[in-house]
N, C-alpha and C positions, 0 to 999 in steps of 0.2 A: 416199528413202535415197540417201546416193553410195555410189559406185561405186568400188573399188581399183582405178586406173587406172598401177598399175607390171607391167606386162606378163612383163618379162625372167627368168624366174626359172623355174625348174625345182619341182615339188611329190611331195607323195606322200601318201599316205589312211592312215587309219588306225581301224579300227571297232571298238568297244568288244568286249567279251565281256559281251552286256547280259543274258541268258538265266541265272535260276538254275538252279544245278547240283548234285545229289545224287548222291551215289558207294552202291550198295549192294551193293557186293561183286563178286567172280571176273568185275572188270572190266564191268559193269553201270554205266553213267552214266545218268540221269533229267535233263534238261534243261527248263526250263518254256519258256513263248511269254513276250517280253517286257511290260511293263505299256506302254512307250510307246516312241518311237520312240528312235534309236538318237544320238547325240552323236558327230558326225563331227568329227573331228580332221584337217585340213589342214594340213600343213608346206611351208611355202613357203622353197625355197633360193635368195639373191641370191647370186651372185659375188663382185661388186662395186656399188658406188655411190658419189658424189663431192659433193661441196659443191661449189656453183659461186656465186662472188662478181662483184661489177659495180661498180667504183671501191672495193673493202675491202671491200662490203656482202654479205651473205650475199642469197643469191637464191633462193626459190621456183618461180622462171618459166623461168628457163634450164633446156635439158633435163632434162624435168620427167617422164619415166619414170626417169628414172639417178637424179635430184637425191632425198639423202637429208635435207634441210631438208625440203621439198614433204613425204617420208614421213613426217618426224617431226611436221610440222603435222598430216598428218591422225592421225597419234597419238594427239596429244594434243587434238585433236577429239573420238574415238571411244571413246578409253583401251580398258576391257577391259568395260565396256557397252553402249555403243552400235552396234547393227547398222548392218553396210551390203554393199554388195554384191560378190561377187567372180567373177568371169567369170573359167570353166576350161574350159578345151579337153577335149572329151566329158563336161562335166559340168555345161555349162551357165551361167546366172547362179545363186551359189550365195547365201543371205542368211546370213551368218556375222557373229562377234565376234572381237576378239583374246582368245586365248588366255590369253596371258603378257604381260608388259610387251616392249617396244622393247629391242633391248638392241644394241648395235654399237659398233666399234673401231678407231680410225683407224691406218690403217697406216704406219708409222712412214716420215717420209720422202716418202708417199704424195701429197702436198699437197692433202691433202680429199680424198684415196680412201677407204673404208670395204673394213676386211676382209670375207671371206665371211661370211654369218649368214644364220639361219632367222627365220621369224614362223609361229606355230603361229594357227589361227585355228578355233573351234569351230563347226558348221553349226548353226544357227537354226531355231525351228521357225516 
């Protein structure tokens, strides 16, 4: 499997409410144990990121943690089935998919800057 190797980004967790749940009055909740494990939701937030070109050409290879070509290749690599790995600080190597599609903005002006955006990615069992 590879490895999501765009380091710069700040994240945050997010855990399902996997547990059914029964109300039976004057405030009495019944909760079960779940059937299987839980679908962890990772939000990864970029800043920024750039396109970087070499005589007109768009590049992969030039600063290739920043380079949002590079991300978009492995996008569209992976799309929204293909596991692969992401390495988080106190959390390990984690085996996740993407979420959601790719979605980003170039900032007007920016010449190949990319606005802030997230990539949601699901944890794997």
């Amino acid at each position: 499997m590879e490895t999501f190797n765009f380091p710069y980004f700040s994240w945050s967790v997010r855990y399902p409410d996997s547990s059914a749940k029964v109300s039976f009055g004057r405030g009495y909740e019944f909760a079960s144990k779940p059937k299987g494990p839980d679908q962890v939701t990772y939000t990864l937030a970029f800043k920024t990121m750039m396109f970087f070109t070499t005589a007109g050409v768009v590049s992969t290879t030039i600063n290739p943690e920043f380079n949002i070509a590079r991300l978009e290749a492995f996008y569209k690599t992976h799309r929204l089935y293909e596991k692969f790995i992401l390495p988080l600080p106190a959390h390990g190597d984690l085996t996740v998919r993407f979420a959601k599609p790719l979605e980003y903005k170039l900032t007007p002006g920016g010449q190949g800057t990319v606005d802030a955006f997230t990539l949601e990615m699901l944890l794997q069992p």
